[in-house]
C-alpha positions in Angstrom: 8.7 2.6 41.4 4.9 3.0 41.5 3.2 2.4 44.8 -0.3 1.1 42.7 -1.0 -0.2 39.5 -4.2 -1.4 38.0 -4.0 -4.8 35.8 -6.7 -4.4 33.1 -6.8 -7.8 32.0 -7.8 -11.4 33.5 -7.1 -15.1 34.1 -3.4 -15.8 33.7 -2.2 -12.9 32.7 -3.6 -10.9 35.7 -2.2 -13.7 38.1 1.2 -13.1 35.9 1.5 -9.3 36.7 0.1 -9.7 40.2 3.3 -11.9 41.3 5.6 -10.0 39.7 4.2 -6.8 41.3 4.3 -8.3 44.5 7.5 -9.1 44.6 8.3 -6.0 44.2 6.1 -4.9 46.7 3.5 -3.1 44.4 0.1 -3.2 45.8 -2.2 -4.1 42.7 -5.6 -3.7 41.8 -7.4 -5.8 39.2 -10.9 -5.8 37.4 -13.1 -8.5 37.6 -16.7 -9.6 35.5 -19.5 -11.2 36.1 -18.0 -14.5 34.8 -14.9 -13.8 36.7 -16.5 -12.9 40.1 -15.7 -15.9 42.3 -12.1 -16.9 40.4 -9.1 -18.0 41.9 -6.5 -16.2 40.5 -8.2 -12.9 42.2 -6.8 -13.8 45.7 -3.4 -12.8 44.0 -4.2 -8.8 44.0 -4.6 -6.6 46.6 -8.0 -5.2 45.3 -11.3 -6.6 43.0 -13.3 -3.9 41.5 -16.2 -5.5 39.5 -16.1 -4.2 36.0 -19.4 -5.4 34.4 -21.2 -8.6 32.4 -19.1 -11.2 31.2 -19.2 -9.7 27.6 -15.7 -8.3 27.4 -17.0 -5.1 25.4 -18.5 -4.0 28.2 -16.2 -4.9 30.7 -11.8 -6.0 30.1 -12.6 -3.7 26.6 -14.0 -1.4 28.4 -11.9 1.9 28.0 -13.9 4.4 30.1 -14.9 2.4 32.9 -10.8 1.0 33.2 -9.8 4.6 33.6 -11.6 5.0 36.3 -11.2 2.3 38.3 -7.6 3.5 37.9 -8.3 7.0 39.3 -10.5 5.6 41.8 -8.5 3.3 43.1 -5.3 5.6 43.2 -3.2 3.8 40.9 -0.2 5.4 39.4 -0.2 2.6 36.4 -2.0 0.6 34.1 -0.2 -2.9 33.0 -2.6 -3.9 30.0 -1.2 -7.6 30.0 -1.1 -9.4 26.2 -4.5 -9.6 25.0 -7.7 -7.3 25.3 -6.5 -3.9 25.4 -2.4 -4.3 25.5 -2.3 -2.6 21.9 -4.7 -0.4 21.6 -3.4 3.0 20.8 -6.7 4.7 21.9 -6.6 3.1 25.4 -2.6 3.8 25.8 -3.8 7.7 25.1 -6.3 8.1 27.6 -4.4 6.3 30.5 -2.0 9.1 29.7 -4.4 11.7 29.4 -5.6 10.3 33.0 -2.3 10.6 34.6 -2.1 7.0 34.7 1.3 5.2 33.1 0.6 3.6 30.8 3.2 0.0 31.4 3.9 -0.4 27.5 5.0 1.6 24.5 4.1 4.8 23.4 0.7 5.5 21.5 2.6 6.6 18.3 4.7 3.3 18.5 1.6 1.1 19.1 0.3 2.8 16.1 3.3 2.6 13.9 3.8 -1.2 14.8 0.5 -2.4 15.6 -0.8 -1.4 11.9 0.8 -4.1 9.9 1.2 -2.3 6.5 2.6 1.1 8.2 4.9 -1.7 10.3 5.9 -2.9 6.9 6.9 0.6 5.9 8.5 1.6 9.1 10.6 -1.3 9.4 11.6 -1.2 5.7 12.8 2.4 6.0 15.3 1.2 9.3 16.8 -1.4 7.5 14.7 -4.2 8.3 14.0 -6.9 5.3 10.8 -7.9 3.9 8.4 -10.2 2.6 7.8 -8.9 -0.9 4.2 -7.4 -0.9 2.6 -4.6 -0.7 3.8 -1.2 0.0 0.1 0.1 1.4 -3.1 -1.3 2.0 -4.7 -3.0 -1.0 -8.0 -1.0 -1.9 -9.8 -3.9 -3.1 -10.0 -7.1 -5.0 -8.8 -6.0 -8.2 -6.0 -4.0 -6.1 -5.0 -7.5 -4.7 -5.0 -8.8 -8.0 -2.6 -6.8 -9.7 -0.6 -7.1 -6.5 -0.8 -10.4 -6.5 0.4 -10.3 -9.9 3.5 -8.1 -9.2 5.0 -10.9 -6.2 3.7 -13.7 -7.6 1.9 -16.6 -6.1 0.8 -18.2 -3.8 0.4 -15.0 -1.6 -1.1 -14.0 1.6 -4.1 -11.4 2.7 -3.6 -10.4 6.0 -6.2 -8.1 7.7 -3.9 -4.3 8.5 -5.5 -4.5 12.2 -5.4 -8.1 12.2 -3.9 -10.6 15.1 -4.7 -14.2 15.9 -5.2 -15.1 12.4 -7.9 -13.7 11.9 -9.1 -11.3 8.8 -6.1 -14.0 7.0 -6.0 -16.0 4.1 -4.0 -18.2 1.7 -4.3 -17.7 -2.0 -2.8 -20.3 -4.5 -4.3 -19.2 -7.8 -5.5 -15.8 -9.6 -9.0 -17.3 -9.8 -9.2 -17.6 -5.8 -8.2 -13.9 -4.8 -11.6 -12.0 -5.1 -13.8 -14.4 -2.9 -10.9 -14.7 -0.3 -10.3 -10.8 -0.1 -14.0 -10.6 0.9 -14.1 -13.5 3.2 -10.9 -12.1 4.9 -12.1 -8.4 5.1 -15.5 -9.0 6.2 -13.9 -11.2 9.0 -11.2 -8.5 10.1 -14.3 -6.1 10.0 -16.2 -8.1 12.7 -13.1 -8.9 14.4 -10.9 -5.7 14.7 -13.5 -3.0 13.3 -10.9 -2.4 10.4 -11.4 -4.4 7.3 -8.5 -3.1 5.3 -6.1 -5.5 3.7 -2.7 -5.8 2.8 -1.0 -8.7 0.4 2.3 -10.3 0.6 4.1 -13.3 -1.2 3.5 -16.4 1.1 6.6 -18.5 2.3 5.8 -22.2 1.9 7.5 -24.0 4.7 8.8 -21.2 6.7 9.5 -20.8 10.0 8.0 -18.5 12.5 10.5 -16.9 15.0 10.3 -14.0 17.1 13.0 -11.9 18.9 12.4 -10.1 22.2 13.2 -7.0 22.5 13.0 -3.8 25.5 14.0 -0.4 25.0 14.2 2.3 27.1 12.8 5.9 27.4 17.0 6.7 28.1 17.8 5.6 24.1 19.0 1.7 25.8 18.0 -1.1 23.9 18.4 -4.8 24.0 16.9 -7.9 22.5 17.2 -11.0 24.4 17.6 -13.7 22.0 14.7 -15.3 19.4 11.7 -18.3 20.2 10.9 -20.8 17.9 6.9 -20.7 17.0 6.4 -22.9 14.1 3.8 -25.2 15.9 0.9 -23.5 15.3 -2.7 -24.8 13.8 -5.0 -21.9 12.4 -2.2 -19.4 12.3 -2.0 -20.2 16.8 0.9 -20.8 18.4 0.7 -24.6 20.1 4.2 -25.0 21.3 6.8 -22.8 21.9 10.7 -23.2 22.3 13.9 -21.1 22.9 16.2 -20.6 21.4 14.8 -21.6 18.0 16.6 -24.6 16.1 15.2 -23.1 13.2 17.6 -20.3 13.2 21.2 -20.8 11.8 24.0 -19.3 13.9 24.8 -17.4 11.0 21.4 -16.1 10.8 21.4 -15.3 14.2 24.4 -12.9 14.2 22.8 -11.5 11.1 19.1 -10.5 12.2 19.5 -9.9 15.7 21.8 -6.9 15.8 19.5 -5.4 12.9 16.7 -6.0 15.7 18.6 -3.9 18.2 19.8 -1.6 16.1 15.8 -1.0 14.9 14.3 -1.0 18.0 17.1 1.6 19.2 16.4 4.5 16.3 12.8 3.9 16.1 13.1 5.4 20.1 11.0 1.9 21.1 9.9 2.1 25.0 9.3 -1.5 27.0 9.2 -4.5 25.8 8.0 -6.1 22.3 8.6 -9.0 20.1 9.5 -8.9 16.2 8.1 -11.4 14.4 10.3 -12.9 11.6 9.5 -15.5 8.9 12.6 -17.5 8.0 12.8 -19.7 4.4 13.5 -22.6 3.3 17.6 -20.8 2.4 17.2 -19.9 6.4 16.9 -16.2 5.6 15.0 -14.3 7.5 12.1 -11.5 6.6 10.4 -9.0 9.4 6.7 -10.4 9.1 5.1 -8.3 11.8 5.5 -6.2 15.4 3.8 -7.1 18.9 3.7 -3.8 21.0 3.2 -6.1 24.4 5.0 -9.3 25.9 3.4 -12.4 23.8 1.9 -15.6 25.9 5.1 -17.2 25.4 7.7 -15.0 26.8 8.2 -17.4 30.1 10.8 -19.4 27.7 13.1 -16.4 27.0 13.1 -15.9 30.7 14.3 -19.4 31.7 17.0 -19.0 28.6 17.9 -15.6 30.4 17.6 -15.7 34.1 15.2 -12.5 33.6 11.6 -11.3 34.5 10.3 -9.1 31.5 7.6 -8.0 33.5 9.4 -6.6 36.1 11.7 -4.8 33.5 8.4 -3.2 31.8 7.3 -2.7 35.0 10.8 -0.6 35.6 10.8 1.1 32.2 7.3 2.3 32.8 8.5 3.9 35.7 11.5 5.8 33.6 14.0 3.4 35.3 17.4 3.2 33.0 17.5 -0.7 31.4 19.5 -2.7 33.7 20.5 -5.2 31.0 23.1 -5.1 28.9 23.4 -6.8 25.3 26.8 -8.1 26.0 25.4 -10.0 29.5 22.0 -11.2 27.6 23.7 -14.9 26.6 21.2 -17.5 26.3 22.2 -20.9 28.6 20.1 -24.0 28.0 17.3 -24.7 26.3 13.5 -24.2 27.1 10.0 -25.3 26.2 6.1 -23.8 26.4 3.1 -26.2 26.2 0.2 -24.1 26.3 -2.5 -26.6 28.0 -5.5 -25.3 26.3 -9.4 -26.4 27.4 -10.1 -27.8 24.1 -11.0 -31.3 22.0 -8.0 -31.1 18.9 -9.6 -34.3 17.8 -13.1 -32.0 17.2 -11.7 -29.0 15.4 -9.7 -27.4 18.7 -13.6 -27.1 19.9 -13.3 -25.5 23.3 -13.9 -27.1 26.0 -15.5 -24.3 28.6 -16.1 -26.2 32.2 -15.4 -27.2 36.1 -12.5 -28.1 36.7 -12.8 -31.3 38.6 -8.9 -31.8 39.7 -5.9 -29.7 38.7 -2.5 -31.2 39.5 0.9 -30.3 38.5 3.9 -31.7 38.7 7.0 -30.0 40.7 11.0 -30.5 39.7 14.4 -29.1 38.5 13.4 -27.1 35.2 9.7 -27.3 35.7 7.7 -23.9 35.7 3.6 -23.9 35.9 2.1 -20.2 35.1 -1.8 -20.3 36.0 -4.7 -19.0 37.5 -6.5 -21.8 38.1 -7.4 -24.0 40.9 -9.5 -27.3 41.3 -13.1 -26.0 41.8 -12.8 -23.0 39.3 -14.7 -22.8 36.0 -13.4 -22.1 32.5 -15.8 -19.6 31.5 -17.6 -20.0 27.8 -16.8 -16.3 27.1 -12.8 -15.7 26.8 -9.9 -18.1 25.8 -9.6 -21.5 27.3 -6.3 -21.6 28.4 -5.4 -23.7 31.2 -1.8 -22.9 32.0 1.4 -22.8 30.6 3.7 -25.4 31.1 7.2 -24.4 31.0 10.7 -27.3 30.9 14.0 -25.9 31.0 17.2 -27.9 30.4 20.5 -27.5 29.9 19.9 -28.5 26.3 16.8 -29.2 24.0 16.7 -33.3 25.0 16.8 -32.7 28.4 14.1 -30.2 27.8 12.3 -32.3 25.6 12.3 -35.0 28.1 11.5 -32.7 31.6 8.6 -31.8 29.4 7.9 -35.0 28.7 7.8 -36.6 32.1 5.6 -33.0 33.5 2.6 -33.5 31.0 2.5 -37.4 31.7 2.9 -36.0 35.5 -0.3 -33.8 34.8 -4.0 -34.3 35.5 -6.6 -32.5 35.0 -10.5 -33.7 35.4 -13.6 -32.1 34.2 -12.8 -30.5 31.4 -11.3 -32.2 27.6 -7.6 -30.5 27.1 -5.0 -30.7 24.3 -2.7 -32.7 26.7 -2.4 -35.6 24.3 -1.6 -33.5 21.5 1.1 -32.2 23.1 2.5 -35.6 24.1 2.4 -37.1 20.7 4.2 -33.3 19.6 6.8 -34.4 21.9 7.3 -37.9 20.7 7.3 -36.6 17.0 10.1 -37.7 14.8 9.9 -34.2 13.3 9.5 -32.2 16.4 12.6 -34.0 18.2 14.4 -33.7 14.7 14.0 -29.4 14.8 13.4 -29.7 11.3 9.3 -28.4 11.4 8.1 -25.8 10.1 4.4 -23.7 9.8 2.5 -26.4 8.2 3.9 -29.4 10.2 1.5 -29.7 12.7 -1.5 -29.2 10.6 -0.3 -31.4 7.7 1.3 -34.3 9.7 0.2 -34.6 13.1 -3.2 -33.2 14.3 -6.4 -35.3 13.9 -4.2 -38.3 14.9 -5.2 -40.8 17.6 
């Protein structure tokens, strides 16, 4: 196991790695802005280097100066977190190149997967299905048209480098397509660097669900189960829950071996999530891969009993997978709130501040990832995440109502959160029901008082 490993990343996801690490009795170092100088969650690493100005160009996406702080600080590892840097092929090269581990997949496989049109064709060749669409990246306008054309409407342009929904957008008629290929470009331009497009047929009313999966660098692979991600506004995740009533039984046995089995010949190292779009007939299509651990993985590890980071953490260090696919059976039921810094009656305006008071609530089935304490501030210049808060039962109501008594258990001062939203999700008709889907939220319940 390594002795040192360098987290380049901040906030909650640096706090995340750090305890992990710790227990494990890994001595970590992590970077640190300008805006992140006098932070909490820093008392949770071993080390602070200061990295630079609170811009993250020139400091957590920083390439250069990450390598070396590694090398200066004797680390053996680099844990890029979700976020920032975690799929960059470019960044995963030169930690290599550095003699620094590099705690994720291989460069080729973050290129492979982390390029949505070659995903498409990669996964298509192993068997997985797809969303009809394109086969390549669609030159242009016209391109998109005739595309368009081939897998009928309404479709969807999604930027080839794109993430977060960005460089996306919906098109319902011919007559639409031009204006939003150039809006969506020009915004994956600005956003990723990358403007090129790809098109495929848009599921109305689907279902977003994504299976976990870690592979080895011995040929071992395993996937541990699906989450449910459907709650989303702006193409985000709001909510998260595992395992996903949205996913049949049937479909279940289906997809997930094919997941395995894909992960396993593609030679996949560490862990990464498959994203899947199911229909309104509860089939299932591969929409996209994540070459890291997503924000949500904490519900996969209540369902599991696991720590995923410690497992990358052990891969990394060319440890055999402990975990076997006959052992990974999911008991109870578990749910992600993802308290966010931000007005959802304004837009999802963020909400950047001091926070006045922080108080969580403690119980059976109640988990609380953050970096913050009261006194720190939620700087203008990164997300506005708050914490995740996690309810485990040993079904979905009991989940549903831990999670219910923790957020009206919750307080936070200072700063305007989405903690309302996600106590009207919670007493949703819909969202108690399972039966939501990608639109719900947006279509139903935000904007409500």
């Amino acid at each position: 196991m390594f002795r040192r490993i360098l987290i380049a990343n901040r906030g909650e996801v640096a706090a995340r790695v750090a305890r992990t690490a710790a227990r494990l009795g890994i001595e970590t170092v992590a970077v640190a802005s300008a805006a992140d100088a006098d932070q909490a969650w820093l008392s949770e690493v071993d080390r602070v280097v200061r990295i630079g100005p609170a811009r993250a160009a020139r400091s957590y996406l920083d390439v250069e100066a990450l390598i070396e702080v590694g090398r200066h600080t004797g680390c053996a590892a680099v844990h890029p977190g979700w976020g920032f840097l975690s799929e960059n092929e470019h960044f995963a090269a030169r930690c290599e190149a550095a003699g620094l581990t590099f705690i994720g997949p291989r460069p080729r496989h973050i290129r492979e997967f982390g390029d949505k049109s070659l995903a498409r064709a990669t996964m298509g060749k192993l068997g997985m299905p797809l969303i009809p669409g394109s086969k390549e990246p669609v030159a242009d306008a016209e391109h998109a048209k005739r595309v368009a054309e081939e897998v009928g409407y309404p479709v969807l342009l999604k930027a080839v480098a794109g993430g977060g929904g960005r460089g996306m957008r919906g098109v319902d008629r011919p007559e639409d397509l031009a204006a939003a290929f150039e809006e969506a470009s020009a915004e994956a331009l600005a956003s990723f660097g990358d403007g090129r497009m790809y098109l495929e047929r848009r599921i109305v009313g689907g279902r977003h669900v994504e299976v976990q999966v870690l592979g080895d660098a011995w040929g071992n692979a395993v996937v541990l189960g699906e989450r449910e991600c459907s709650l989303q506004r702006r193409h985000q995740k709001v909510l998260e829950e595992a395992p996903a009533p949205g996913l049949s039984p049937d479909e279940r046995a289906r997809i997930l071996p094919i997941v395995a089995d894909v992960v396993r010949r593609s030679g996949y190292r560490n862990a990464g999530t498959v994203e899947m779009l199911v229909d309104a007939t509860g089939k299932a299509y591969f929409m996209e891969m994540n070459t890291r651990l997503q924000v949500e993985h904490p519900v996969t590890e209540e369902i599991m009993g696991v720590d995923l980071v410690e497992h990358q953490l052990r891969i990394a260090a060319n440890q055999r997978l402990s975990l076997t696919q006959d052992e990974l059976v999911p008991k109870g039921h578990a749910i992600e709130c993802r308290i966010n810094a931000e007005d959802p009656d304004d837009g999802f305006r963020p909400c950047p501040g001091l926070v006045e008071t922080l108080d969580f609530p403690e119980g059976e089935g109640i988990r609380v990832d953050t970096h913050l304490t009261a006194g720190d501030r939620i700087p203008p210049n990164y997300d506005s995440m708050v914490a995740k808060l996690i309810a485990y039962g040993a079904d979905r109501s009991q989940a549903i109502e831990r999670m219910k008594a923790a957020l009206a258990g919750t307080r936070i001062d200072g700063v305007t959160t989405n903690i309302e939203l996600h106590k009207r999700i919670l007493d949703w008709d819909l969202f108690v029901s399972g039966r939501y889907d990608t639109t719900s939220l947006e279509t139903h319940l935000v904007g409500r008082s």
